[in-house]
N, C-alpha and C positions, 0 to 999 in steps of 0.2 A: 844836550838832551831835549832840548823843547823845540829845537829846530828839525827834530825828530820825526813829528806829529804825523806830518804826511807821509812819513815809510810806515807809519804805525797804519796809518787807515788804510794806507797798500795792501800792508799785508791781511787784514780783516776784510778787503773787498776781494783776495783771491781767496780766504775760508770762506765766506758769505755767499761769493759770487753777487756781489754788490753792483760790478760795476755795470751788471747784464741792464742794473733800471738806469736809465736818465733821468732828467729831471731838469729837463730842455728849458720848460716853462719859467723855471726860476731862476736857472743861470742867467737867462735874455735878461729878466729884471736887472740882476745882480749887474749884468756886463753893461746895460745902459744905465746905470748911477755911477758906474765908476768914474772918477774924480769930481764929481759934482758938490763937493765941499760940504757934505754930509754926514754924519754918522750913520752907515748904512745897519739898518735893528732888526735881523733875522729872527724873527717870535714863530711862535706857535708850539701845539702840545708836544712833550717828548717822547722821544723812539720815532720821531714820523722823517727825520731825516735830515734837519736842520745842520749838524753835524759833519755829515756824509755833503752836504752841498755844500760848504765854506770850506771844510779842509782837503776834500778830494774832489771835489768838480771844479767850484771855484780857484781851487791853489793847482790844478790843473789849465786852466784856461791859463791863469798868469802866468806857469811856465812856457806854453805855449807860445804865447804874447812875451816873449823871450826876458821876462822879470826875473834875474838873480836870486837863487835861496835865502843869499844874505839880507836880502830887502822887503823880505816876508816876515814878517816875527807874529808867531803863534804861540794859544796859550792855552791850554784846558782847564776851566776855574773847577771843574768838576771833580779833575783829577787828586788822589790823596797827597801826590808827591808837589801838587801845587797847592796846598789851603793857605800856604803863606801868604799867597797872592792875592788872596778873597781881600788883606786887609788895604783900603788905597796905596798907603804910603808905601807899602814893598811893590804895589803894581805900579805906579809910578816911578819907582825906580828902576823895577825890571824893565820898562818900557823907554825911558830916558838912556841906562845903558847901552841900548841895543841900535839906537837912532841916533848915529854921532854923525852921520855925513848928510847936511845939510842940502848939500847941492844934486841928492840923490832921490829917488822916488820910493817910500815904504809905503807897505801895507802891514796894518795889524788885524789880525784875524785873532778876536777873543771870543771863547766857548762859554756858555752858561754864566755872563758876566753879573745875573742880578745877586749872585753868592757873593757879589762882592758890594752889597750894599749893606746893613744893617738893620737887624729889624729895629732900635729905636728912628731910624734914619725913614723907615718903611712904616714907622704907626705915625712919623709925626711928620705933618705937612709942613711946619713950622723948620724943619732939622733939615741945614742944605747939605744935597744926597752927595758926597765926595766926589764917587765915580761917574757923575756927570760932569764934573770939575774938569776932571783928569781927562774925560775924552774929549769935552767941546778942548783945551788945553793944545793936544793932539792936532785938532783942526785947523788952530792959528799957525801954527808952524808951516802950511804950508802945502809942505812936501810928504804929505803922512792922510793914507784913507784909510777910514776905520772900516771895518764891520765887525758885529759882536750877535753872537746868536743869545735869549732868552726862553726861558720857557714860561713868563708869567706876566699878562699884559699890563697888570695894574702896575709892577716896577719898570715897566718898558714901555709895550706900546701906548698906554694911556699917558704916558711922560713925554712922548717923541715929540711932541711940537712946545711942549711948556720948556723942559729941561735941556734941551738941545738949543734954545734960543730960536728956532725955527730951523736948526742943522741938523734936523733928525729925519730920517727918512726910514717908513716901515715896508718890509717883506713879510707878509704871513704865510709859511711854509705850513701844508696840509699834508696828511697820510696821501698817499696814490690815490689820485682819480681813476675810474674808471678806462679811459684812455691809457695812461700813464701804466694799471694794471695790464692788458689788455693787449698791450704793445710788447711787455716783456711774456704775457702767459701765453699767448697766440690762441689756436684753437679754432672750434666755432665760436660766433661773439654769443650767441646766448648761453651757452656750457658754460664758459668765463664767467656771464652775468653771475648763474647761481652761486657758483663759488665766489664771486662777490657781494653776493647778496646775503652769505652766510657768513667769511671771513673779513671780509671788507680789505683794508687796502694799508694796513702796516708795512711797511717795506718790509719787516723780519719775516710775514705771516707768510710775504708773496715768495721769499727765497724758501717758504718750509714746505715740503710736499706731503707730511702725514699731519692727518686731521686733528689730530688727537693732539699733537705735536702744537700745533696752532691753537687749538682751542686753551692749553696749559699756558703758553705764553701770553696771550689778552689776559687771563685775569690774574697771571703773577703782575700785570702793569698794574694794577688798580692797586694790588696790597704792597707791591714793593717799591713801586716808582711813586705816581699819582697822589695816592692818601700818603704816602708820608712825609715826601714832600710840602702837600698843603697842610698836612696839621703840624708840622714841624715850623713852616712859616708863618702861619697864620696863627699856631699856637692853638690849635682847636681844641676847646675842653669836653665837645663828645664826638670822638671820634666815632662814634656808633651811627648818630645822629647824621652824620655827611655820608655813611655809607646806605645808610634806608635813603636820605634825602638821594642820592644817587639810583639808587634801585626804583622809587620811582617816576623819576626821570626819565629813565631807560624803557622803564612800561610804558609811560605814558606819550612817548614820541610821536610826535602827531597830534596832540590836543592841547585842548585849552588847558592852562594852570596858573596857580598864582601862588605869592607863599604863606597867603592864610588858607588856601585850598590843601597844601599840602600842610600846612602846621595842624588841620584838622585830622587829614588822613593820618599821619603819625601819630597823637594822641589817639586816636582809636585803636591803633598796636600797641603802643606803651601806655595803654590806660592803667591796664594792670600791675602795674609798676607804679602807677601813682607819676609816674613822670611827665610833665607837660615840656610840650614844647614848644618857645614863643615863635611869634608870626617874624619877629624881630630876628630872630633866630637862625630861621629857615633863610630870611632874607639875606641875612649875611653870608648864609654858608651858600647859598644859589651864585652869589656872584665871584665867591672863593670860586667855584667850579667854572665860572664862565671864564676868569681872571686867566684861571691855567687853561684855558682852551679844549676842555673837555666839553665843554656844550657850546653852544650858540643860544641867542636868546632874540625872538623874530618878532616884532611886537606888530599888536592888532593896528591897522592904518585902513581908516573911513573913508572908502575911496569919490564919493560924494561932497560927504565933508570937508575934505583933505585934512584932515587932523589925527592925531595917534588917542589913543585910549590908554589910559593907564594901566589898565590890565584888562581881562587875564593875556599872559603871553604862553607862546610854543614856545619849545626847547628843542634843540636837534644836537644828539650826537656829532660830532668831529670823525667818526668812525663806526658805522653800522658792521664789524666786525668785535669794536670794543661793546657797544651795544647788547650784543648777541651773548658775547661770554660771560656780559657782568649778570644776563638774564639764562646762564647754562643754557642756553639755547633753546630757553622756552621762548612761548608765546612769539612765534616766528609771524607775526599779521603782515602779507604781504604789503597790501594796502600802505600802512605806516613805515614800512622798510624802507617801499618806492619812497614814496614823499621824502624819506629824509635823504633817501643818496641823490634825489633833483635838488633838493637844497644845496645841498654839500657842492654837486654839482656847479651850480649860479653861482656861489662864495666864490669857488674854484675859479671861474670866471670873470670874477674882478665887480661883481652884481653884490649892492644893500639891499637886502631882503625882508621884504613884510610881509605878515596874511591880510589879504584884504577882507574890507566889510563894508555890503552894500546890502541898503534895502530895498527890493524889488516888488512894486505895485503887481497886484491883480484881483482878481476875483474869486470867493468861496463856491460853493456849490448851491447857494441862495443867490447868489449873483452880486452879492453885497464887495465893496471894495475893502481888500486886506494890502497889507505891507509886513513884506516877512524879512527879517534878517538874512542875507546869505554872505558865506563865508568866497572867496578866490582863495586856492592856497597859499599863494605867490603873487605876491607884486615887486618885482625883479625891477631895480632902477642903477645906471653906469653913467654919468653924465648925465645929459638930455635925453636918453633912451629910456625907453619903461615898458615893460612888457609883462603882459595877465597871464599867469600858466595853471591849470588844472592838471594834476595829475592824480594818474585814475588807471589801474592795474587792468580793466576791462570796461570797453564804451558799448558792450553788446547789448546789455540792459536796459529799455529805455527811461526807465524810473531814472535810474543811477544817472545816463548821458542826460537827462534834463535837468536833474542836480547839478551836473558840472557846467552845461552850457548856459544856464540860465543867468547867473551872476554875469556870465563873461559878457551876456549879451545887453546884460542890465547897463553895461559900464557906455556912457556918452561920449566919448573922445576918438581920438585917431590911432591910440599906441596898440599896437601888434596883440594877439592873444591867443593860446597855443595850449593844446589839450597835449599831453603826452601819454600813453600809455605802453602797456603791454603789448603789441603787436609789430607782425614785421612787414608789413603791409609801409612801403612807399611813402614819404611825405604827402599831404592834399591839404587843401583849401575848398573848404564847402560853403554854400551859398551866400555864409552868413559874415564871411572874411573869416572864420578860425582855421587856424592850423594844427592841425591833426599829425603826429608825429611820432612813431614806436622811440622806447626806451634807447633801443640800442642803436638807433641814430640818432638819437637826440645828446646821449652819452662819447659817441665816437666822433661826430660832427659838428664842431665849434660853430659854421656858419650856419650848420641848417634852421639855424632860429636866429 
C-alpha cells in the first residue's frame, strides 16, 4: 500500500493535469543535496506543491536515475490510513522494516512529518523531540537520504541546524512564481500578469480555468486547511482573533505595522464587546502566521546606520492570490499588490529581504537645512550581493519618480539600484547608474537585475 504513493499522485496529475507545471527550480535544489548526509526539510505553506515535488518530480528523477521501487520508501503522515505513524515508535518501525539491505542505497521520502512530533514535545524546549531522533538515526547508517516535507517552520525550519546536529538542510518551496506561472499559462505576458495579479499562483488555482472556481478555492484554504491547522496546533483560544489579525494583514500589505498597532486596531472593533486584546496576544498569533508560512515578516534596516529597528515591520503574503480572496477581492491597491509579488519575487530568488531607511538632507522653502526620513522598499541581500529596488506601478509623475529616486540616490555605496515598475519599455540606466526595469522582465528575467 505505501509503496503506492507514486501511482497515487500519477493518477491525480492526469485528473489535475499536474504534470503540465514543473518546478525545475526546486528539483535542481533537491537533485544537488542528494547524498550530502543531510536531512533534506522541504517547508513551506500547504497546497503550494511541496507534495507534488518529493513524490512525483522527485521520485521521478530517481526512477530515472534508474533507483529501484524497493529502495524508495514513502510515507504520507497526513494520510488517515497512516496516523499510526505520527506516533515515533511505529514510524521507526515501519522505517527499520523496510531498510534491511545494508549494502543497498535508500531514500525515505516522509509527507507532513511535523504530525508526528507532539505538542507537549512542541510547547517544551526542554522535551527531546523523538522524530529528530529517529531521522538524524537514519543518517548514521549510511546508506539511507532522507527528505521530509513540513508545513510549519517553528517545528522544522527553525530546528534544521539545532536538531539535526548541523544535518539539516532546508528547501523553502513557494506557490508559482510568476515565471513558473507564465511558463504553463502562455499567452501575452501582461494578460498572464493580470490574472496573476488577481489569482496569484496556487498550483490548484493555475490548473482551474473559472474564476469563480478559483476564487471558492483560496478562501476554503484559510477555513479548512490554514486556521485549523494553526489553532489546532497552537491550540488557539480565539480563533476569531487570528482571523481579524489575518484580515488585516492582508489590507495592510505594504505598510508599516506592529502588534501594539494592530492590538490597538482590533480593540476599536471589539470595543463593544468589552473585549481587549493584548499586544502579547497579537504577537503570538503574528508569528503563529509567519511559522506556517502565510506571511513573511521584512523588517525596517537603517541603511546608514547599518542597524535593524525593532519595529514597525511589513508583512507580505506568501501568495497575492490568497491575499485577494481572504479580502473578497476588495481593495485591489495596485501599488501594494506590485510590491508584494517583487517581494515574493527576491524570496523566490534566494534574497533576505528588508525595507530600507535612510535619511536624506536638504533644504525647506526658507532655505533652512531639514533631514526627512525616507523609506527603499527593498534592500535585497544573497551573499555579498545587495541590491536597492523601488517599486512603483508608474514613474510618469514627477512628485512620485522623486519619492522613489531620492532615497536610492541618498544611498553612498557601490551596490546596484533598480526601480521596477509598470512598463514595457526596455531595460535602461539613466545618468544617475539606476536601473529602470518593467514588471514583466523583471518577473520573466532572472539575470536582468
Amino acid at each position: 500500500m505505501y509503496s503506492k504513493l507514486s501511482d497515487i499522485w500519477h493518477q491525480l496529475s492526469n485528473e489535475w493535469g499536474i504534470m503540465r507545471i514543473p518546478r525545475n527550480h526546486y528539483l535542481e535544489k533537491l537533485v544537488r543535496k542528494k547524498h550530502n548526509g543531510s536531512v533534506k526539510v522541504v517547508t513551506g505553506v500547504r497546497r503550494c506543491g511541496k507534495s507534488y515535488l518529493l513524490f512525483e518530480i522527485f521520485r521521478d528523477h530517481l526512477r530515472e536515475a534508474g533507483v529501484p521501487d524497493e529502495q524508495v520508501i514513502e510515507l504520507a503522515l497526513d494520510e488517515d490510513e497512516n496516523v499510526r505513524y505520527r506516533d515515533p515508535s511505529e514510524l521507526s518501525a515501519f522505517l527499520n522494516e523496510r531498510i534491511v539491505d545494508r549494502e543497498k542505497q535508500h531514500y525515505v521520502l516522509l509527507d507532513e512529518v511535523q504530525l508526528a512530533i507532539s505538542r507537549e514535545e512542541m510547547r517544551n524546549p526542554d522535551v527531546p523531540t523523538r522524530l529528530y531522533g529517529i531521522l538524524n538515526g537514519l543518517l548514521r547508517r549510511g546508506n539511507v537520504d532522507v527528505y521530509v516535507t513540513g508545513s510549519n517552520s517553528k517545528m522544522l525550519s527553525s530546528d534544521v541546524r539545532t536538531e539535526f546536529w548541523g544535518r539539516g538542510d532546508e528547501v523553502e518551496v513557494r506557490p508559482l512564481s510568476f515565471s513558473e506561472y507564465y511558463a504553463f499559462a502562455g499567452g501575452e505576458r501582461a494578460a498572464a500578469y493580470e490574472d496573476y495579479v488577481l489569482f496569484g499562483g496556487m498550483p490548484r488555482v493555475a490548473l482551474t480555468s473559472d474564476d469563480e472556481d478559483k476564487l471558492s478555492y483560496l478562501q476554503s484554504l484559510f477555513a479548512l486547511v490554514y486556521f485549523r491547522d494553526i489553532v489546532e496546533r497552537y491550540e488557539i483560544g480565539l480563533p476569531d482573533v487570528l482571523a481579524a489579525i489575518t484580515d488585516d494583514l492582508c489590507s495592510s500589505v505594504g505598510s508599516l505595522t506592529n502588534a501594539n498597532k494592530i492590538s490597538k486596531s482590533l480593540g476599536s472593533v471589539r470595543g463593544a464587546r468589552g473585549t481587549a486584546v493584548s499586544v502579547d496576544t497579537v504577537s503570538s498569533y503574528l508569528s503563529h502566521l509567519t511559522e506556517s508560512f502565510l506571511f513573511s515578516e521584512a523588517k525596517r534596516y537603517d541603511v546608514k546606520g547599518k542597524r535593524y529597528f525593532d519595529y514597525p515591520s511589513k508583512y507580505y503574503c506568501v501568495d497575492v492570490g490568497l491575499r485577494n480572496a481572504r479580502l473578497s477581492l476588495r481593495q485591489q491597491e495596485e501599488t501594494h499588490i506590485m510590491e508584494n509579488i517583487v517581494y515574493n519575487e527576491l524570496v523566490h530568488r534566494g534574497f533576505a529581504v528588508d525595507v530600507g531607511a535612510i535619511e536624506i538632507s536638504g533644504k525647506n522653502a526658507e532655505g533652512k537645512r531639514t533631514r526627512k526620513s525616507c523609506e527603499i522598499d527593498f534592500v535585497a541581500n544573497k551573499g555579498s550581493e545587495r541590491i536597492y529596488i523601488q517599486s512603483a506601478p508608474s514613474m510618469e509623475d514627477e512628485t512620485k519618480a522623486d519619492q522613489k529616486l531620492r532615497p536610492l540616490l541618498g544611498v553612498n555605496d557601490f551596490f546596484r539600484k533598480v526601480v521596477v515598475s509598470k512598463t514595457l519599455a526596455r531595460p535602461w540606466t539613466d545618468g544617475s547608474g539606476v536601473l529602470h526595469i518593467g514588471i514583466y522582465d523583471f518577473l520573466t528575467d532572472g539575470s536582468a537585475i
